[in-house]
C-alpha positions in Angstrom: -21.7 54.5 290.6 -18.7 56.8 291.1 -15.0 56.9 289.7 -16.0 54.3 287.1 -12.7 52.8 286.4 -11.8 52.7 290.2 -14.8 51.0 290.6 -14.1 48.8 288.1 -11.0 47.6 289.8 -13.3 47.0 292.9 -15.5 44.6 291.0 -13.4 43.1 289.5 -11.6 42.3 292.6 -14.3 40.9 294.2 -15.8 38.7 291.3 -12.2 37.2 290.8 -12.1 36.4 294.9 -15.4 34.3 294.2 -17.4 36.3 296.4 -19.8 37.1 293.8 -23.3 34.6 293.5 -25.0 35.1 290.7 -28.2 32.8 289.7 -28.7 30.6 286.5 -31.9 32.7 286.4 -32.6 35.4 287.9 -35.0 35.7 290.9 -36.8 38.1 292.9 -37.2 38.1 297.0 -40.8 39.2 298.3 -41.9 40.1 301.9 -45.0 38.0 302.6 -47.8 38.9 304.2 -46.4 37.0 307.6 -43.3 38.6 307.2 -41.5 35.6 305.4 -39.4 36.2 302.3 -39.9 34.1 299.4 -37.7 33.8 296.3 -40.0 33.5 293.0 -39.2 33.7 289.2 -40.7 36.8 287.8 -38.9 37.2 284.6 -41.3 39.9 282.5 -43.0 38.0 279.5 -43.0 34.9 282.5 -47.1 35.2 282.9 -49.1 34.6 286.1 -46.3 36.4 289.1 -47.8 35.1 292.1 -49.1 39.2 293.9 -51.8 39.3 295.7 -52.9 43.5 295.1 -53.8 44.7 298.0 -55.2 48.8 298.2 -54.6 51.3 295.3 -52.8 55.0 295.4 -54.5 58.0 295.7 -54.2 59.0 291.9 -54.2 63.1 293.0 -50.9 62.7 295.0 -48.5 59.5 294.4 -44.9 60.1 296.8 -42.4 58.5 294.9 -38.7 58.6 295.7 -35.7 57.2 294.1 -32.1 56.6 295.7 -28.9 54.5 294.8 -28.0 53.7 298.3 -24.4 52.6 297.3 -24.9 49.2 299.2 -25.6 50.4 302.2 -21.7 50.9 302.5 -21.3 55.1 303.8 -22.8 56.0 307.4 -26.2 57.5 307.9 -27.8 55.8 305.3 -30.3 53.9 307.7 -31.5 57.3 308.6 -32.4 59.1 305.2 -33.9 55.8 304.3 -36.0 56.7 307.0 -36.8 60.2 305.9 -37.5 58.9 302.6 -39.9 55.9 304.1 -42.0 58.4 306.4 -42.8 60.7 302.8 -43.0 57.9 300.1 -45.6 55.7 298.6 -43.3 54.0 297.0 -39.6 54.0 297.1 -36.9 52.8 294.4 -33.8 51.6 295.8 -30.4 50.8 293.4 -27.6 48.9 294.7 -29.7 47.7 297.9 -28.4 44.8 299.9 -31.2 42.5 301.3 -30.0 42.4 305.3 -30.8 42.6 308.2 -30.3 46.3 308.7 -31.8 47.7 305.8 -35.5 44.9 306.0 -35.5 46.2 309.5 -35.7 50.4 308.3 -37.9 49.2 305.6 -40.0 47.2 308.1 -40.5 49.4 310.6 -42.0 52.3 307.9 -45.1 49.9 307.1 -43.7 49.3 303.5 -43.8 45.6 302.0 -41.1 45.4 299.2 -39.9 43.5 296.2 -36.2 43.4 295.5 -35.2 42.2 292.0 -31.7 40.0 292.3 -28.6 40.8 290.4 -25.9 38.8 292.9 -25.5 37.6 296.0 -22.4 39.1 298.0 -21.4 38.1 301.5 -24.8 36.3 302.2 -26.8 39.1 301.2 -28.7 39.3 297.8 -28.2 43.1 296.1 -30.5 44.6 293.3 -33.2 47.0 292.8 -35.6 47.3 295.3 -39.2 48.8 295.5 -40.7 49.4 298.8 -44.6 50.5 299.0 -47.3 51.4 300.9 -49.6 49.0 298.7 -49.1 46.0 297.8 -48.4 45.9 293.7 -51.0 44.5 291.2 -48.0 42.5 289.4 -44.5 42.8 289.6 -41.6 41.6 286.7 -37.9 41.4 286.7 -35.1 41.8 284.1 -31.7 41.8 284.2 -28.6 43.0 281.9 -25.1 42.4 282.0 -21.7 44.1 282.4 -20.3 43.3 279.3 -16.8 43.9 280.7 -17.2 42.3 284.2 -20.7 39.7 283.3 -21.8 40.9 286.4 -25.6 42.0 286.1 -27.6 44.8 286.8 -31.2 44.3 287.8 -34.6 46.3 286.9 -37.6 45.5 287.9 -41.1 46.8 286.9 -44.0 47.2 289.4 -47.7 47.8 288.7 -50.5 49.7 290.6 -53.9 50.5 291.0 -55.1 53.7 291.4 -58.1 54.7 293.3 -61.3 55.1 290.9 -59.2 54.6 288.1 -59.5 51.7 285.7 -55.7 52.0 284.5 -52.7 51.2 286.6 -49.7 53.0 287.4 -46.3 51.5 286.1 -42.9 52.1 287.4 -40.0 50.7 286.1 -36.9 51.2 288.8 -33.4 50.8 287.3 -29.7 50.3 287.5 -28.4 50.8 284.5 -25.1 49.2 282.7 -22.3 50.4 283.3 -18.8 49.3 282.0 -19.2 49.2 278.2 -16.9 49.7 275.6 -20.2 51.2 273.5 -23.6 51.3 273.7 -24.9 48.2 272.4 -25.7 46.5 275.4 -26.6 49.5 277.5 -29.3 50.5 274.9 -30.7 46.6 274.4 -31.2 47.4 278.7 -33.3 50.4 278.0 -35.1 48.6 275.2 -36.3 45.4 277.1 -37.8 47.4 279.5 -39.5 49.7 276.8 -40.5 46.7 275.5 -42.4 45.2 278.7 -43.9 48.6 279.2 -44.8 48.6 275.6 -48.3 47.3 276.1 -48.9 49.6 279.1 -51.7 52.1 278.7 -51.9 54.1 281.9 -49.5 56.6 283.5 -45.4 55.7 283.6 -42.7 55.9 285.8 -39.3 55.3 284.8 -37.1 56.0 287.4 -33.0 55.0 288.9 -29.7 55.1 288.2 -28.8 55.9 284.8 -25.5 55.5 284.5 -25.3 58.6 281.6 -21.5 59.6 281.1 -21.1 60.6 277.4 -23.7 62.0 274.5 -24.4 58.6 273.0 -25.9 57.2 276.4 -27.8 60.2 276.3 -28.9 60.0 273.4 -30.1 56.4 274.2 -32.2 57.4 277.1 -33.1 60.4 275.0 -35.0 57.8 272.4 -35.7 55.1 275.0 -38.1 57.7 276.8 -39.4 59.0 273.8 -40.5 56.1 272.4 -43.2 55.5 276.0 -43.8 59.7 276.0 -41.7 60.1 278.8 -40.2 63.2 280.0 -37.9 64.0 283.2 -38.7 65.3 285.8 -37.2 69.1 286.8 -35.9 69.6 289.8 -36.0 73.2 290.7 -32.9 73.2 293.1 -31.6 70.4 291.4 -28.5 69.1 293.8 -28.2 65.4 292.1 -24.8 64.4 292.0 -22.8 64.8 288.5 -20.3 62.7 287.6 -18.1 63.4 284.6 -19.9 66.5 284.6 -23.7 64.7 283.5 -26.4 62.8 286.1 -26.9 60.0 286.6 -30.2 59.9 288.4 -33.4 60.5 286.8 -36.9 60.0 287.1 -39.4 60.1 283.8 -42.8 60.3 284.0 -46.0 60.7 281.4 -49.9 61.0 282.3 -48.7 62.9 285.3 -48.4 66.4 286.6 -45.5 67.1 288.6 -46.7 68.7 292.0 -43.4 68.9 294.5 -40.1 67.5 292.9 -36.8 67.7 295.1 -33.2 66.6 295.4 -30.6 67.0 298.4 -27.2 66.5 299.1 -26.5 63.6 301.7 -23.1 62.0 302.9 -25.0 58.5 303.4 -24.3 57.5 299.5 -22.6 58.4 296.5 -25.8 59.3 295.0 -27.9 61.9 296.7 -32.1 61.5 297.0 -34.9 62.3 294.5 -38.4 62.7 295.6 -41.6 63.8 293.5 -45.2 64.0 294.1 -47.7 63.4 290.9 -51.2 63.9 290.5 -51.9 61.4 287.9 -53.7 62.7 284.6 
């Protein structure tokens, strides 16, 4: 998210106009099969989360791309989203609003997808968002909250299998806390997600919106990744967006070589794209 305390005055806008939904607990909407959308609870830790898995990834090339698409709000974004759907295997989405407009791009790219709800907002439901070419062998959800507006930001964790492989491939998508006066609730974020990937003994991707903007988030993430052997990915001509001079996007990945890694600049967000290709170890 950009100009954070402009932004702030945005939200804070809209949550005191009442325009803001957001759930006792949280939920998660799923394409079906028929092409229904059903809302389940899928809190991590929850048990039994209802997928059916259906395929596995190719373990020697996994397309995975990662984009905050600023709710859907700057023009051309339906068009990148469809670049990024013809070259991914599974795309993470922050700040994606569950319309029309953005199930039909989706839809159209043979992707199913799982979005993870933070808020509803003008009759749509925003979050994080995975889209994939396979259906996932189980799915979970957290969320955190803006201490300084207690409006949440969602995660959600997918799992995978993997084509003659007996382990699964785990990818956590994020949107990270934001508005903090410290970083006390944006580290307990990173933590309960370490903690449902704990347990996790194949390869790891942990992948989104950051939201890094001084050494002590950084230092955070730093630990956070540490702790589940993570390391970022580098982007040889790295064009991610900086704000207050650090990024905010980032993907992490162990058990995994990096093959391809890119980033490009696009006026359809205020966050540009990042795509990788790993052969998993």
């Amino acid at each position: 998210m950009l100009r954070p305390w402009r932004s702030v005055a945005v939200a804070c806008c809209i949550a005191l106009a009442g325009c803001v939904v957001v759930p006792e607990r949280q939920h998660a909407l799923v394409l079906e099969p028929d092409g229904t959308v059903a809302q389940r609870q899928m809190g991590c830790g929850d048990g039994a989360d209802g997928i059916t898995a259906a395929g596995a990834l190719d373990p020697r090339a996994v397309r995975i791309a990662s984009w905050n698409l600023h709710k859907q709000g700057d023009a051309g974004w339906e068009a990148e989203l469809g670049r990024l759907i013809a070259s991914s295997d599974v795309l993470l989405l922050q700040e994606a609003g569950v319309a029309k407009e953005l199930r039909g791009t989706i839809e159209r790219g043979g992707l199913s997808w799982v979005l993870a709800s933070a808020f509803e907002y003008s009759g749509a439901e925003y979050g994080v968002l995975t889209a994939t070419r396979v259906h996932p062998a189980s799915v979970c959800t957290l969320r955190a909250y803006e201490p300084l507006l207690g409006i949440p930001k969602a995660a959600l964790i997918t799992q995978f299998r993997l084509e003659g492989r007996d382990t699964t491939l785990a990818v956590a998508n994020l949107h990270s806390i934001n508005f903090a006066p410290g970083t006390g609730e944006y580290r307990a974020q990173l933590d309960a997600i370490a903690d449902a990937l704990a347990a996790h003994r194949g390869p790891i991707v942990f992948a989104g919106d950051f939201n890094v903007w001084n050494d002590a988030r950084e230092k955070a993430v730093r630990e956070v990744m540490s702790r589940l052997s993570l390391v970022p990915v580098a982007f040889a001509a790295d064009e991610r967006r900086r704000f207050m001079g650090r990024i905010f996007d980032w993907i992490y990945a162990r058990d995994a070589e990096v093959v391809t890694a890119s980033s490009w600049a696009v006026t359809s967000s205020d966050h540009n794209p990042l795509t990788v290709t790993l052969r998993m170890r």
